[in-house]
C-alpha positions as CSV (number, residue, x, y, z in Angstrom):
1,X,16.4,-3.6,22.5
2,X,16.6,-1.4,25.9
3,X,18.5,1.2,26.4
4,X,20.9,0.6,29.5
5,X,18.8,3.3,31.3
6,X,15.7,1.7,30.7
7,X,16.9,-2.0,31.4
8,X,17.7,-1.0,34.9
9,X,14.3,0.4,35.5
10,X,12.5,-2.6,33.7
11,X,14.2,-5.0,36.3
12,X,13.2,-2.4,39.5
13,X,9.8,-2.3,38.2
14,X,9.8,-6.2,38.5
15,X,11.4,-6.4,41.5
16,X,9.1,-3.8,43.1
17,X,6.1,-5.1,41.8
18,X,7.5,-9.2,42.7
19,X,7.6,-7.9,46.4
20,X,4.4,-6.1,46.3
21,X,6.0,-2.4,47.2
22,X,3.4,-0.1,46.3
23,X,5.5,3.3,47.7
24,X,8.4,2.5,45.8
25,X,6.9,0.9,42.4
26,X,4.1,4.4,42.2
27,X,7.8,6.8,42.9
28,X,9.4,4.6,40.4
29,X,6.6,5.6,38.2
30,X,6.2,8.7,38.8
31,X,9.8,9.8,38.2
32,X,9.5,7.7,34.2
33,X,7.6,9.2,31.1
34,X,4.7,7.6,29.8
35,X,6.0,7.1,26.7
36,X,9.0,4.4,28.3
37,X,6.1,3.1,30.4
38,X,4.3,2.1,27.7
39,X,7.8,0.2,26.5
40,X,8.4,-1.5,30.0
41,X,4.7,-2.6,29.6
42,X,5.7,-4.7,26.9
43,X,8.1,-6.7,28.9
44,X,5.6,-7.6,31.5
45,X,2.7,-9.9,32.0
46,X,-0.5,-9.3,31.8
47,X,-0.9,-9.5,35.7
48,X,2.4,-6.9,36.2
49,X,0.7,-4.4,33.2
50,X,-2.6,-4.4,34.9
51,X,-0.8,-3.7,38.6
52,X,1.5,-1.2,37.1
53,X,-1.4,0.3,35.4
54,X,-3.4,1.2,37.9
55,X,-0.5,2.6,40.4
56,X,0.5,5.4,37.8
57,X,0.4,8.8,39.3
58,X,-3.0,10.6,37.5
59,X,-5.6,9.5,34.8
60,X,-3.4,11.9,32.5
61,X,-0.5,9.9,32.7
62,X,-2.8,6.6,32.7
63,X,-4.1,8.7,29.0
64,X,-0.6,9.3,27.7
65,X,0.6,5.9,28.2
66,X,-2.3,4.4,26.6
67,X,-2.0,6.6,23.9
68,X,1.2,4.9,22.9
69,X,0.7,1.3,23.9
70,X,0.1,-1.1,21.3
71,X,-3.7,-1.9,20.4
72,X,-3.8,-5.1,22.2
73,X,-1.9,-4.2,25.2
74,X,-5.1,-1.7,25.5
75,X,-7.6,-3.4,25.2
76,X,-6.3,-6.1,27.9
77,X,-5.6,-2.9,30.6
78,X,-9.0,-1.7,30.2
79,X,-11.2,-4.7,29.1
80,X,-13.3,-5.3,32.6
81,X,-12.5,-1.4,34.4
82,X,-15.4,0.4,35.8
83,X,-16.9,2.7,32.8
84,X,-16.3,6.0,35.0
85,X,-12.7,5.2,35.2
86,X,-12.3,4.8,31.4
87,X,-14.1,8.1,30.9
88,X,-11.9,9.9,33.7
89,X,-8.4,8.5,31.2
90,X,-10.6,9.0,28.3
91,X,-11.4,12.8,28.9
92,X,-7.4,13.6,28.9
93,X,-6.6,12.2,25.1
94,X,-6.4,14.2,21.8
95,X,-9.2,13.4,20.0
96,X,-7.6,11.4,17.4
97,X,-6.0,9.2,20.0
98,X,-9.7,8.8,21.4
99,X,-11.1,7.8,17.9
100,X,-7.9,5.0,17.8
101,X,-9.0,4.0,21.2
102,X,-12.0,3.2,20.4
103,X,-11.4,1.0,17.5
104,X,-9.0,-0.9,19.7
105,X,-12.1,-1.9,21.6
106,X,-14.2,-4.5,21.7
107,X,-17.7,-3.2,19.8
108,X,-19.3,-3.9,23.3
109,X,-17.1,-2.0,25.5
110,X,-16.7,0.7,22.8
111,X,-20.6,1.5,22.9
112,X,-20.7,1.7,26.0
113,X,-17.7,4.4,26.5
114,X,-20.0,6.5,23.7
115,X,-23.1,6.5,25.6
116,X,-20.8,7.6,28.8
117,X,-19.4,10.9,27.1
118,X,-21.4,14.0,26.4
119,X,-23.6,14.3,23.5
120,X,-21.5,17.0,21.5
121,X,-17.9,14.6,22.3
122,X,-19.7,11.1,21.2
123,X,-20.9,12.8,18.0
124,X,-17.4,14.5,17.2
125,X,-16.0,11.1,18.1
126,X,-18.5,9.2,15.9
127,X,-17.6,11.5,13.5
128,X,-14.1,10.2,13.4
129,X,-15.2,6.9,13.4
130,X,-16.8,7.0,9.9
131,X,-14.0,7.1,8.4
132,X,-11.0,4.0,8.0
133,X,-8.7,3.8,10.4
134,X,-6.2,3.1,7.8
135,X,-6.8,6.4,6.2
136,X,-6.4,10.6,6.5
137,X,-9.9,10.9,8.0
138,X,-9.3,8.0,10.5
139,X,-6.1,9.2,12.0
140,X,-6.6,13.1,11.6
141,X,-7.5,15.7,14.7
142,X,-10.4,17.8,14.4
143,X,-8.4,20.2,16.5
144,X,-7.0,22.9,14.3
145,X,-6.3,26.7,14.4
146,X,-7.4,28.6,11.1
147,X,-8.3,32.0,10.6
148,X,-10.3,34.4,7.5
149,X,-7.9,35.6,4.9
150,X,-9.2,39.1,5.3
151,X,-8.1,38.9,8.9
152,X,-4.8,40.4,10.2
153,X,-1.6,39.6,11.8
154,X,-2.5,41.2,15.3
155,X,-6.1,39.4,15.3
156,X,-4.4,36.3,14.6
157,X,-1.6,36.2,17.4
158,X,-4.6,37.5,19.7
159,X,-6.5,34.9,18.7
160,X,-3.9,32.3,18.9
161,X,-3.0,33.1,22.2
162,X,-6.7,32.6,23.8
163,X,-7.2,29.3,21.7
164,X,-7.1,25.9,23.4
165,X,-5.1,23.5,20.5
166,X,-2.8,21.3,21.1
167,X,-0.6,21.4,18.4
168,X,-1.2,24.8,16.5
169,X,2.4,23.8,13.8
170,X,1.0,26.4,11.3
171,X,-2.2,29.2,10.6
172,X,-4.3,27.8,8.0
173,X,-6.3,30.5,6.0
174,X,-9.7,30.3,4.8
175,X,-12.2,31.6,3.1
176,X,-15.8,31.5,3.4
177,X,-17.4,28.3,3.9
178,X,-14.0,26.8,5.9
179,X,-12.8,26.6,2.2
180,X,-9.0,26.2,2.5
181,X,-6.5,28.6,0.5
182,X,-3.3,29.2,2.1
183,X,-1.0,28.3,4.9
184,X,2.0,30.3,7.0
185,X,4.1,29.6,9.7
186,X,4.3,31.1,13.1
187,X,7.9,32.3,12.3
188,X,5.9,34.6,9.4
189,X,3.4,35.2,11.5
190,X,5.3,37.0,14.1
191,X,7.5,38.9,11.9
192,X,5.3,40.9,10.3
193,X,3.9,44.1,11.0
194,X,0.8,43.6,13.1
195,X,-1.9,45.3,10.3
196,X,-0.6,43.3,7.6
197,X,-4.0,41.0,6.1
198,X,-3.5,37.4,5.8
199,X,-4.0,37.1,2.7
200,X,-0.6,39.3,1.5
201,X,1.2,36.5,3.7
202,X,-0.3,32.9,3.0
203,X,1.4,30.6,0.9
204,X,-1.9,29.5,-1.5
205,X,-0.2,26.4,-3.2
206,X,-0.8,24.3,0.2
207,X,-0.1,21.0,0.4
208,X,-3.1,19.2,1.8
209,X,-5.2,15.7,1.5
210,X,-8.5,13.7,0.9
211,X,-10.2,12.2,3.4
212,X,-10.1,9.2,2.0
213,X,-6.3,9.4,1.2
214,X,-4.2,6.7,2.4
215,X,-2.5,7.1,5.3
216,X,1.2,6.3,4.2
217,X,0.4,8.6,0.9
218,X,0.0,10.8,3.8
219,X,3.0,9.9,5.7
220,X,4.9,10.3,2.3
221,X,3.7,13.9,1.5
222,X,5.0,14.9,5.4
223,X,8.3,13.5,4.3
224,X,9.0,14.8,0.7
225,X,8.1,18.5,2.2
226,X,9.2,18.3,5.6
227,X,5.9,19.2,7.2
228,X,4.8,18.9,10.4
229,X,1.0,18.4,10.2
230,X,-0.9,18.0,6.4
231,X,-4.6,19.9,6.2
232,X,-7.1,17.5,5.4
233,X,-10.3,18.8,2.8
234,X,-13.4,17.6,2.1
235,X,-14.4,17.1,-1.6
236,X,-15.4,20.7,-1.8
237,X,-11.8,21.7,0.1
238,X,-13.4,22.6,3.1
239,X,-11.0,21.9,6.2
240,X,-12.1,19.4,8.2
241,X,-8.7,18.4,10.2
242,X,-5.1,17.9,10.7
243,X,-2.4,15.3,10.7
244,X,0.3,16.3,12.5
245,X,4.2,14.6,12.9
246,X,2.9,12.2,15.6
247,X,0.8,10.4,13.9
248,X,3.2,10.6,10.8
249,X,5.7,9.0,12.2
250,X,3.5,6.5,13.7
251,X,2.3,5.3,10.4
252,X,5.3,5.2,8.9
253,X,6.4,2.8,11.4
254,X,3.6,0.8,11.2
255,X,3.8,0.3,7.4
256,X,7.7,-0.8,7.6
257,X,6.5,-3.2,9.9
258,X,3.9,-4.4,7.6
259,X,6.0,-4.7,4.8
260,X,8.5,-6.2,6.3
261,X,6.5,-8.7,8.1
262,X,4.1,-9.0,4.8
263,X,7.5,-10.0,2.8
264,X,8.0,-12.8,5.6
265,X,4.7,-14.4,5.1
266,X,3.1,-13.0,8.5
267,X,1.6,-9.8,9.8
268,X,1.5,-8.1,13.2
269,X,-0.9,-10.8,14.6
270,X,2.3,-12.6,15.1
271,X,2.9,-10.0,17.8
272,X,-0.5,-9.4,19.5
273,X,-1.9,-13.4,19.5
274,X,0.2,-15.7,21.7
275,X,-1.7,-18.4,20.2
276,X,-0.1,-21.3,18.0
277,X,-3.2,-22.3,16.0
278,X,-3.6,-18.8,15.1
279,X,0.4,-18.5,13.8
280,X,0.0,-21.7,12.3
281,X,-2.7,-20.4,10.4
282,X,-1.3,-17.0,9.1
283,X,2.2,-18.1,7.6
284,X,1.1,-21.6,6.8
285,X,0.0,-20.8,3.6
286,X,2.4,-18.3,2.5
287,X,5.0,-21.4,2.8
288,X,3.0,-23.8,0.3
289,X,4.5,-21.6,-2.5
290,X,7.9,-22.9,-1.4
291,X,6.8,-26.6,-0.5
292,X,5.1,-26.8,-4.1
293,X,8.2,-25.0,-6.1
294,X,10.4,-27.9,-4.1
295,X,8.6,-30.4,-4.9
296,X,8.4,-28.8,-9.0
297,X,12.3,-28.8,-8.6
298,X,12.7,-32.2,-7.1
299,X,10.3,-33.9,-10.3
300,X,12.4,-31.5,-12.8
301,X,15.9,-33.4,-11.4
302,X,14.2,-36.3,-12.2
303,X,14.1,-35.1,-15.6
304,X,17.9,-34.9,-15.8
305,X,18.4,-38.3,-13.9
306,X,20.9,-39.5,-16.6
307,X,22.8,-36.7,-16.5
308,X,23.4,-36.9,-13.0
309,X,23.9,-40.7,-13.4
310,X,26.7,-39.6,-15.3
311,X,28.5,-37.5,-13.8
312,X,27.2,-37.9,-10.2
313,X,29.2,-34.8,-8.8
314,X,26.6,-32.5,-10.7
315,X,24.3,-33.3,-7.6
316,X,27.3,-31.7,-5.1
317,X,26.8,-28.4,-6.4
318,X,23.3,-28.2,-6.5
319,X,23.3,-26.0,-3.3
320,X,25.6,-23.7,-3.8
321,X,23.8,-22.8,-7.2
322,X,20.2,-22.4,-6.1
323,X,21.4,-20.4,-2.7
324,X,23.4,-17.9,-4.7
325,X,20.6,-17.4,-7.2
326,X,17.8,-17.4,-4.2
327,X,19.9,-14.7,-2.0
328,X,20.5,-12.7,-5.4
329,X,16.2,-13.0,-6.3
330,X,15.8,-12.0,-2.4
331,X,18.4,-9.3,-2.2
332,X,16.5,-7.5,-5.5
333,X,13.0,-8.3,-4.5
334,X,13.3,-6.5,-1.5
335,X,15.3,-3.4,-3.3
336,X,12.1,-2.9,-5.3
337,X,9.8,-3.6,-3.1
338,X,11.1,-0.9,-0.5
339,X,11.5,1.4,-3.6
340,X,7.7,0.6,-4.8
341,X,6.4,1.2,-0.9
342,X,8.7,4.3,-0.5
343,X,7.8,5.9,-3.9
344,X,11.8,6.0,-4.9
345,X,10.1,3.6,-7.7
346,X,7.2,3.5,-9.8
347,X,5.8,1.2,-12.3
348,X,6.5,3.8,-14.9
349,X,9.9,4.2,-14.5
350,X,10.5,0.2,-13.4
351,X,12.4,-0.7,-16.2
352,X,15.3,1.0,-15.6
353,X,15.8,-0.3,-12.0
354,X,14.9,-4.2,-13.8
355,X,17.4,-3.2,-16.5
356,X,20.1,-2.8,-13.8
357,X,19.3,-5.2,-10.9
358,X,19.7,-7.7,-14.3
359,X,23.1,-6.0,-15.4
360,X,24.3,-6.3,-11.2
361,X,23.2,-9.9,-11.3
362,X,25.3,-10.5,-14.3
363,X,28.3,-9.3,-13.3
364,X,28.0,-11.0,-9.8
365,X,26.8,-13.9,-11.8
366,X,30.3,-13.5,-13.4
367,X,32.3,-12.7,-10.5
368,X,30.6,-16.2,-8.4
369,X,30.6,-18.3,-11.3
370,X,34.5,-18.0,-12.3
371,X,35.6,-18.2,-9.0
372,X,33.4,-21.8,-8.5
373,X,34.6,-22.7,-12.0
374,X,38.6,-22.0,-11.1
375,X,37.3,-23.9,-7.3
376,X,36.0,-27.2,-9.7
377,X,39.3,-27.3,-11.8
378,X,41.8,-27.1,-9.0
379,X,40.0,-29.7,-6.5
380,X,38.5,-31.7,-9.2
381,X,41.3,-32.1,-11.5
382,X,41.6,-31.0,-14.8
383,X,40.0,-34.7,-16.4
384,X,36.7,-32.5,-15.2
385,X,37.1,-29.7,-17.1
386,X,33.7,-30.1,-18.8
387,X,32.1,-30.1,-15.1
388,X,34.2,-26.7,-13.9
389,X,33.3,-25.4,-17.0
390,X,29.6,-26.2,-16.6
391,X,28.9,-25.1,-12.9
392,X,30.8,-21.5,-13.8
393,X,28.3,-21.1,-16.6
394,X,25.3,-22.3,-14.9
395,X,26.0,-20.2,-11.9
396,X,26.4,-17.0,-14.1
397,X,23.0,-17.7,-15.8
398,X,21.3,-18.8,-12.6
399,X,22.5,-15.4,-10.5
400,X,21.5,-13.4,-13.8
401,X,17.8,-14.5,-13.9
402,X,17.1,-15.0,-10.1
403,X,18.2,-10.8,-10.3
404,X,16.1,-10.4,-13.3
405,X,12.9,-12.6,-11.6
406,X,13.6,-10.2,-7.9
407,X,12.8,-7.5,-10.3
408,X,10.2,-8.2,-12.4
409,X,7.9,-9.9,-9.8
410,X,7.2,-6.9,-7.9
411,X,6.6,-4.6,-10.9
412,X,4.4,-7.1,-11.9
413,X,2.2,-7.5,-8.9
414,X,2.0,-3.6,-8.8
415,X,1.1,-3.2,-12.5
416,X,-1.8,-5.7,-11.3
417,X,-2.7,-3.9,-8.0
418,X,-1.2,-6.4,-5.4
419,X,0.7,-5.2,-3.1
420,X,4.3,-6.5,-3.9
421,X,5.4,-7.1,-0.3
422,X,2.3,-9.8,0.0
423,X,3.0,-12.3,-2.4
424,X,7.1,-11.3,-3.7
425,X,9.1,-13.3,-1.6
426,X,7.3,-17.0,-2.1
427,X,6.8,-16.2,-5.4
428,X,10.4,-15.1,-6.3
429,X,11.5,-17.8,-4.1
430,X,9.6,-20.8,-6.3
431,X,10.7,-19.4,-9.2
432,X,14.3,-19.1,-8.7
433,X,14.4,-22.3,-7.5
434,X,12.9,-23.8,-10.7
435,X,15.0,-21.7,-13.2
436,X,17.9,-22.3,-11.0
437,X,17.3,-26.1,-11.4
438,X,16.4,-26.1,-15.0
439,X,19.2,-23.7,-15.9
440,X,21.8,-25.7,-14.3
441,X,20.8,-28.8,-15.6
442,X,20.7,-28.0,-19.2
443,X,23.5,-25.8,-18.9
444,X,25.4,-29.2,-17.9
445,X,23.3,-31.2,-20.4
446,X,24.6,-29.1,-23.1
447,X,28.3,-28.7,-22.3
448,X,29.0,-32.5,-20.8
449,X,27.2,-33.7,-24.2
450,X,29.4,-31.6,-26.2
């Protein structure tokens, strides 16, 4: 949702750009950040992005804004520009922001950017490009400001002062061979005396990553120490480059978003395609979990078919019973599942938090199940004490094990190496249904026969 700020400027930019008034839309431009451009994009059709686009004030703005547009707003701006106009924007970006550009691109349009930049940029570029996007390598900078341990304070603020880095968050100490063994901060740095060695300052327990390390492992380690960049090593701990708080907080907002989207049977394709065959596709088969387990629970009330016969009020309550033990299974599924993506839970330790999701569905079991019970006797008359009695029971059970199946699921799934956010919610779904239905109806078997 827009700010108030931002929805007043959304509906100038329409306006201007409705009525074709090129002054006032570029001023209007000019006076907003690229980052709330990129936002206002969003809102827009493809025909206002593109028009908007090209009236921003400078290729640097044009860089920033792209920089934090989503992947397939990109690609649509640029697909079709002259080459020297997308080497012009290109020139202005980070280098890390280049490398995501270019993997936004179609393989076509990206070679062709590469064979426009200089030899020495396409190589450190292609560099970049080895590695997956997904991980440290593919979303560090090679831009970085590290000195020799043997070298001192005054060197290093001299130094520091003639080097072109964007973000220079901390000194990063090494020895020969670019091998990395210590870190300190600027705020040391400064308040030292100026022939102190770095070595006698550097913190040598440094916190730093693979290559190959998964970028929200990454995003993690920024959190848990409050960091704002993580050194990335080679296998022989050489520093090869940075991640710094931008790109941190970037991937942990794109991994939310997965997860959440992952746990709804859907991914960000739902976002970037506006195509129905395509969104038919992706959470089509994530809902023939649910179809099958409904059609499992409709053939296991067969089963019970005298029962119901009966006492035909058993079916009234079938409702109530399978969405209090379904919103119970949901509520704990996604409590693990955020846990197990967040690293509050591991598999190790999983047993504990299954022990007491099971003991909080039991007592809310207990809580829901009395008060339908008392809700039976008083509308239903005391003649059906045997069915008050039977849908307080069977609602305690069902809300116990739906708690006990939101649990489980997910440790299972990461015991096995699946992500839990993937397949949790259609398989906790189907099975809460079923136990709901076979619980209940035994439950009533039981108690109405006795």
């Amino acid at each position: 949702m827009l700010s108030p700020r931002l929805q007043v400027t959304l509906d100038s930019l329409r306006k201007l750009l409705r009525r074709g008034a090129t002054n006032h839309t570029e001023r209007l431009l000019a006076r907003t950040r690229p980052a709330d451009i990129a936002l206002l994009m969003r809102f827009l059709d493809e025909r206002e992005r593109r028009r908007a686009f090209d009236m921003l004030p400078s290729d640097e703005v044009r860089s920033e804004t792209l920089g934090e547009l989503d992947s397939h707003l990109k690609t649509e701006i640029l697909e079709g520009r002259p080459i020297e106009e997308l080497v012009r924007i290109y020139e202005y970006m980070s280098t890390d922001d280049q490398a995501d550009l270019l993997n936004d691109l179609s393989d076509e349009l990206r070679q062709a950017l590469l064979d426009a930049l200089k030899p020495d940029e396409a190589e450190e570029i292609e560099d970049l490009l080895q590695h997956a996007p997904d991980t440290a390598g593919g979303i560090m900078s090679p831009d970085f400001f590290a000195m020799h341990e043997d070298q001192t304070v005054e060197e290093t603020i001299a130094a520091l002062q003639s080097a072109d880095v964007e973000m220079a968050f901390y000194v990063y100490v090494v020895s020969e061979n670019d091998v990395l063994v210590g870190v300190l901060s600027l705020r040391s740095l400064v308040t030292h005396a100026p022939k102190t060695p770095l070595c006698d300052l550097m913190v040598s327990d440094v916190v730093s990553v693979q290559l190959e390390t998964d970028q929200e492992e990454v995003a993690r380690l920024a959190s848990r120490y409050n960091l704002l960049a993580i050194p990335v090593v080679d296998e022989s701990n050489r520093l090869v480059g940075i991640v710094t708080i931008d790109d941190v907080i970037d991937v942990i907002r794109e991994e939310a978003t997965e997860d959440i989207l992952r746990m709804a049977g859907a991914d960000e394709s739902v976002y970037e395609s506006p195509s129905l065959l395509h969104n038919f596709c992706s959470r089509a088969p994530w809902l023939a979990a649910t179809w099958v387990g409904g059609i499992l629970s409709s053939l296991l009330m067969g089963v019970f078919e005298s029962e119901i016969g009966k006492m035909a009020l058993l079916a009234t309550f079938v409702p109530i019973v399978l969405g209090m033990g379904g919103n119970v299974g949901s509520q704990t599924a996604t409590i693990m599942v955020r846990g197990l993506a967040t690293g509050r839970i591991s598999s190790d330790v999983g047993w504990r938090y299954l022990l007491r999701e099971v003991a909080v569905g039991l007592v809310l079991g207990a809580l829901y199940g009395l008060c339908l019970g008392v809700y039976t006797f008083f509308t239903q008359g005391s003649a059906m004490i045997t069915l008050s009695i039977s849908v307080c029971v069977s609602l305690f059970a069902s809300m116990t094990v739906a708690a006990g199946v939101g649990a489980l699921t997910p440790l299972v799934f990461e015991r096995l190496k699946v992500d839990p956010a993937v397949a949790t919610n259609p398989i906790v779904t189907t099975l809460v249904d079923l136990l709901g239905t076979f619980v209940y109806f035994m439950t009533s078997k039981i108690i109405i026969g006795l």
